[in-house]
C-alpha positions, -999 to 999 in steps of 0.1 A, spaced: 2 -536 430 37 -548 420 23 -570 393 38 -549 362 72 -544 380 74 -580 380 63 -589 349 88 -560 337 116 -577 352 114 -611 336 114 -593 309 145 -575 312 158 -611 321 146 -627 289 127 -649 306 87 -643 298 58 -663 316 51 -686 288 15 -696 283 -1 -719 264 -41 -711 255 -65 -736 246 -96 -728 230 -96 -699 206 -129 -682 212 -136 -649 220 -126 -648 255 -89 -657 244 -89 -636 218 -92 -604 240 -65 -622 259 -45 -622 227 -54 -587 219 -36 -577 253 -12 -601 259 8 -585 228 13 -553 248 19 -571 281 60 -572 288 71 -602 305 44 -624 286 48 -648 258 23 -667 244 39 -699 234 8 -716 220 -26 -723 213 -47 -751 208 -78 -754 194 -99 -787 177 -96 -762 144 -61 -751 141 -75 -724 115 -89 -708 146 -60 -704 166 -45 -685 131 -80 -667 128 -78 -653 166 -41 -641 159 -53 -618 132 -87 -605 147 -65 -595 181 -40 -583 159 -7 -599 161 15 -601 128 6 -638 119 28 -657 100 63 -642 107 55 -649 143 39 -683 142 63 -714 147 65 -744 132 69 -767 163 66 -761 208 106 -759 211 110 -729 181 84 -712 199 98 -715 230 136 -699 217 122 -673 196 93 -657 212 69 -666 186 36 -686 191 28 -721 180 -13 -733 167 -17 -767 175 -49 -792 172 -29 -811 198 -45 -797 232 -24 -827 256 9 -820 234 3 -778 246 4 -789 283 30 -810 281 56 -790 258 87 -782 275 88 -746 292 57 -741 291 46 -724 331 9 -714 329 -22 -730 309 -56 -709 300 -87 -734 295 -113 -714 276 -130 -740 264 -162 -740 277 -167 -773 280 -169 -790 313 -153 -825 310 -129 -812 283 -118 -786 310 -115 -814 339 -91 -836 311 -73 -802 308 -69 -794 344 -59 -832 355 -35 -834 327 -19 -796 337 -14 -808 372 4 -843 360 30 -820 342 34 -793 369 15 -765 352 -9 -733 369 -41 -733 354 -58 -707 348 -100 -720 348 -118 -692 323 -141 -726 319 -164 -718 348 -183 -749 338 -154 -772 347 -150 -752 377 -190 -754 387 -187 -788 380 -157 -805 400 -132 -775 408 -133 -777 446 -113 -812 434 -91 -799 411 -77 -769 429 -73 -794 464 -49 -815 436 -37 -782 419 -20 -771 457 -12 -807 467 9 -808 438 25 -773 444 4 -755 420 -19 -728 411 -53 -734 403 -72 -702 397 -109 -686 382 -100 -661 352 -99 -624 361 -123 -605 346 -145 -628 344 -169 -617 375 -170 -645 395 -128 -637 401 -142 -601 400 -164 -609 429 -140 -632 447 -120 -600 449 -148 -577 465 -155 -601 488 -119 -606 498 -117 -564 502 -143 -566 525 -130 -592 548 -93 -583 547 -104 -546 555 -126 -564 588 -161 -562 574 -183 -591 576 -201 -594 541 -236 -601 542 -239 -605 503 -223 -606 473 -229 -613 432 -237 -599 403 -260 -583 377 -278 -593 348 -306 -591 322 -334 -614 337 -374 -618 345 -396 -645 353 -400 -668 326 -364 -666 308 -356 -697 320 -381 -711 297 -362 -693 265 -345 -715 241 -318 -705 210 -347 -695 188 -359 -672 202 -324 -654 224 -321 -627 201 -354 -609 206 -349 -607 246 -314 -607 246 -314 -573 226 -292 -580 195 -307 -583 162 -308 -619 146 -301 -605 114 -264 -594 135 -261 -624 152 -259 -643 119 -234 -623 101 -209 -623 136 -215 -662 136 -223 -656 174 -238 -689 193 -273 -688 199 -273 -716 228 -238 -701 245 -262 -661 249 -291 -679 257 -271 -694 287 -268 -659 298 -302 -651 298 -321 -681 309 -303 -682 342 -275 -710 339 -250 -684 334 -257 -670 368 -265 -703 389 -230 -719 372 -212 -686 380 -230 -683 416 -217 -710 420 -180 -708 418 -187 -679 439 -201 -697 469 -173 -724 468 -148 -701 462 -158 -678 493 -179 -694 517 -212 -675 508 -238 -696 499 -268 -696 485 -303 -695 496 -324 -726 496 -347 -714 468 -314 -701 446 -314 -672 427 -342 -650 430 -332 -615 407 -344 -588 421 -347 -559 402 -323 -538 419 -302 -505 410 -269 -495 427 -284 -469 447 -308 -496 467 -282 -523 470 -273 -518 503 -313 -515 512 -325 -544 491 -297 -570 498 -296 -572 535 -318 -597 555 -352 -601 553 -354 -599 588 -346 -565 585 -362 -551 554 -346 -565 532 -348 -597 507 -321 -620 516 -328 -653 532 -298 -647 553 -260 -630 557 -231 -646 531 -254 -653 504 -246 -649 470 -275 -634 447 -278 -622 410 -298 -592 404 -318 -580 372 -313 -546 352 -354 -550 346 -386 -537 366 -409 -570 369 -431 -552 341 -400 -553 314 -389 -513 322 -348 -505 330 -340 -503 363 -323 -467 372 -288 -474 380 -288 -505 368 -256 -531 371 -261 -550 340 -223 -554 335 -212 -552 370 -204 -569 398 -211 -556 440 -206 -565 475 -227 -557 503 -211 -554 542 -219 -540 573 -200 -520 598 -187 -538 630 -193 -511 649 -207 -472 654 -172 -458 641 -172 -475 612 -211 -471 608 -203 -428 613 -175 -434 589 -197 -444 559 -218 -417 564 -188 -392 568 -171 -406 535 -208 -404 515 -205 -447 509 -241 -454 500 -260 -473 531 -291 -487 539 -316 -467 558 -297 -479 592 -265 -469 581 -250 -504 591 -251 -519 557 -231 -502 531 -226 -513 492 -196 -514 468 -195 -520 430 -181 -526 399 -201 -514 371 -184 -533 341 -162 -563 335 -137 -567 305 -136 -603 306 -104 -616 285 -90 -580 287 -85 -583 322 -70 -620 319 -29 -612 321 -39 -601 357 -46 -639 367 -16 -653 345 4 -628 362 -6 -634 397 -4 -674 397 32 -677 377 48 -649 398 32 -644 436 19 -681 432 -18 -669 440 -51 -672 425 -72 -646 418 -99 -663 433 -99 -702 436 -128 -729 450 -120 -744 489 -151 -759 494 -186 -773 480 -214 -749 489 -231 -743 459 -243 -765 430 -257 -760 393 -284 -784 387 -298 -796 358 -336 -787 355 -361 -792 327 -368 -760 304 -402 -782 292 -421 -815 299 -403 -843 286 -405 -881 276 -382 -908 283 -358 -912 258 -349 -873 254 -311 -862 243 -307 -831 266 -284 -808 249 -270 -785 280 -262 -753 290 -282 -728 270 -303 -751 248 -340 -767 247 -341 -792 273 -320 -778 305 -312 -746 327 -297 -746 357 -307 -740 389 -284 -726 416 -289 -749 449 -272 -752 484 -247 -783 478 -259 -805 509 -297 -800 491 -283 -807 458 -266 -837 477 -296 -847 490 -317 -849 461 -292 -863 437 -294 -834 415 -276 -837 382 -253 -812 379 -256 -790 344 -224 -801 331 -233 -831 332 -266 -828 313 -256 -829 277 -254 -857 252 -268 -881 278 -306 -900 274 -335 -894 296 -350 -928 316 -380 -915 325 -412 -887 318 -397 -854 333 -422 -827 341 -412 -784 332 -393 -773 361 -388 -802 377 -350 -810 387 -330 -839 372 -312 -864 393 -287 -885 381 -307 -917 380 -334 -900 354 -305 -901 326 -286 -931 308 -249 -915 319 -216 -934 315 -205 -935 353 -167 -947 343 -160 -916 326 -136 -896 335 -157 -862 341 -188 -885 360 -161 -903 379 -142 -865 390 -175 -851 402 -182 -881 421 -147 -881 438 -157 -843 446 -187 -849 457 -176 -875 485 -143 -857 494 -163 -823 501 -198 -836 514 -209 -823 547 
């Protein structure tokens, strides 16, 4: 809770945490939009592959562009002001520069990012929960063996989550579950760009005036969102997931504690520390009442009958045995939220959230019968989703992970549904991403 005192100070001292931002989407916008009321932050640049971009996100978060854009990394570091660069490797490496925000999306770019970051001694801050899904148990073991932060991006909910969970146990509860919501029901996974904006809820005629990317909300709703995000959750706390993955109950905030305890007692988990994603929508397409759309929740039991009386004294919401209680968040404010995780890793040296282990895996899984010889195209298009796996199954079966599954050639006739390994696609094993994940893979196989 001392966050803004210290951020205060440094900048009485005249000595800002200076950040350097690449990607200028909208996540970093909203960064942008707060950062410029944040004391003891400074911005020092941003880098984008379209430097027009960087200049375009200045103005929608509403900074004073052009008397406070610099020419070069060193005027931007003496005067405060904030440099747009093309030149993502030339960001990390400029002189003064203490914490980096990848917002990329893009899961090899964010592993080049992260590598490079480490090599000249800066935090990252992982907003690309791609490149985290992908190889981050790796990157954050470097990160700390190097003396530095590695960290998932507050206000994103998998940090969100992280946090919960951490609650919980540093208060002594054991958590039986925790994840998030979502807009899902049987058959989204099948859902492809053209046809997002009807089940998403945002009119296409919308969409196409805000230029918003139909593959990066469809992502969202067919479930690769959730397994990639699940995910980072599992490896970043220990939870993992159930052999079957994600299931989405429709489930409001009221039943949590009822619905997400074991099966063996009434519930629907497979069993305790699982992490599960649950949908705002009734099987037959109606709102749920209470629903957690937006939100994020933990579920965990008392240890005892003191703690048990105590819930029910203090009107927590429980299960009908009183031993499992629920907590929530009911919205996230993604970017908004960010300064928390640039504050925490440049000045207590902590993430807000970070991966320790592989648990959990994203796996590549056909959307539709294909023949060999198919470009897959990802996260959110026509060819993959993900599916949310235990990593020793995942392992096992060679699965493909989903950030992995784009711009690379199938070998052989894949059937709807059925799981990709890594010998069904024409991949370049000595690139740097393929060759990351593989290093992960071996270092944190059980």
């Amino acid at each position: 809770m001392n966050l803004y005192r210290m951020l205060a100070r440094r900048a009485e001292e005249g000595r800002p945490v200076r950040i350097g931002v690449i990607g200028a989407g909208k996540f970093a916008t909203m960064f942008l939009a707060q950062a410029r009321y944040t004391p003891g932050m400074h911005v020092m640049a941003i880098a984008d592959l379209d430097a027009a971009r960087g200049h375009n996100a200045l103005v929608a978060a509403g900074w004073q562009v052009g008397s406070g854009e610099a020419p070069d990394f060193a005027t931007a570091l003496k005067s405060g002001t904030t440099h747009i660069t093309e030149d993502v490797m030339a960001l990390i490496a400029a002189d003064g520069l203490e914490v980096v925000v990848d917002a990329t999306g893009n899961p090899r770019a964010g592993i080049a990012h992260a590598l490079a970051c480490i090599e000249h001694g800066r935090h990252i801050v992982m907003v690309n929960v791609e490149a985290d899904a992908l190889a981050g148990p790796l990157l954050a073991r470097r990160a700390e063996a190097s003396g530095l932060v590695y960290s998932l991006a507050y206000g994103d909910q998998p940090a969100l989550i992280a946090e919960q969970v951490d609650w919980a146990r540093a208060s002594g509860f054991n958590v039986v579950a925790a994840g998030k919501g979502t807009k899902y029901l049987p058959g989204y996974q099948h859902v492809t760009p053209d046809d997002v904006w009807a089940h998403y809820g945002i009119d296409a005629q919308h969409a196409a005036e805000h230029g918003l990317n139909a593959q990066m909300f469809n992502s969202f709703l067919d479930g690769t969102k959730s397994a990639i995000e699940m995910t980072a959750v599992a490896n970043a706390t220990g939870l993992t997931p159930a052999p079957n993955g994600l299931a989405f109950p429709a489930c409001g905030v009221s039943e949590l504690a009822e619905m997400l305890r074991p099966a063996t007692e009434g519930g629907l988990l497979h069993h305790k520390g699982q992490v599960e994603v649950i949908s705002c929508l009734q099987a037959d397409g109606d709102d749920v009442v209470g629903d957690l759309r937006w939100g994020v929740y933990v579920i965990f039991e008392a240890p005892g009958d003191y703690a048990a009386t105590s819930f029910q004294e203090y009107g927590i919401k429980t299960d009908s045995s009183g031993c499992y209680a629920g907590m929530y968040k009911p919205f996230h404010l993604i970017g908004l939220e960010l300064g928390i995780s640039v504050a925490s890793v440049a000045l207590r040296g902590e993430p807000t959230g970070a991966p320790n282990g592989f648990r959990g895996d994203a796996v590549a899984t056909a959307k539709q019968a294909m023949k060999a010889g198919r470009m897959l195209d990802g996260e959110g298009g026509y060819t993959v989703y993900a599916t949310l796996m235990p990593a020793a199954a995942s392992l096992a079966t060679d699965g493909l992970p989903i950030g992995l599954a784009h711009g690379v050639k199938l070998q052989r006739d894949i059937a709807q549904d059925e799981k990709i390994c890594w010998s069904d696609v024409d991949i370049d094993r000595t690139s740097q991403a393929v060759k990351i994940r593989r290093e992960m893979e071996a270092a944190f196989a059980r």
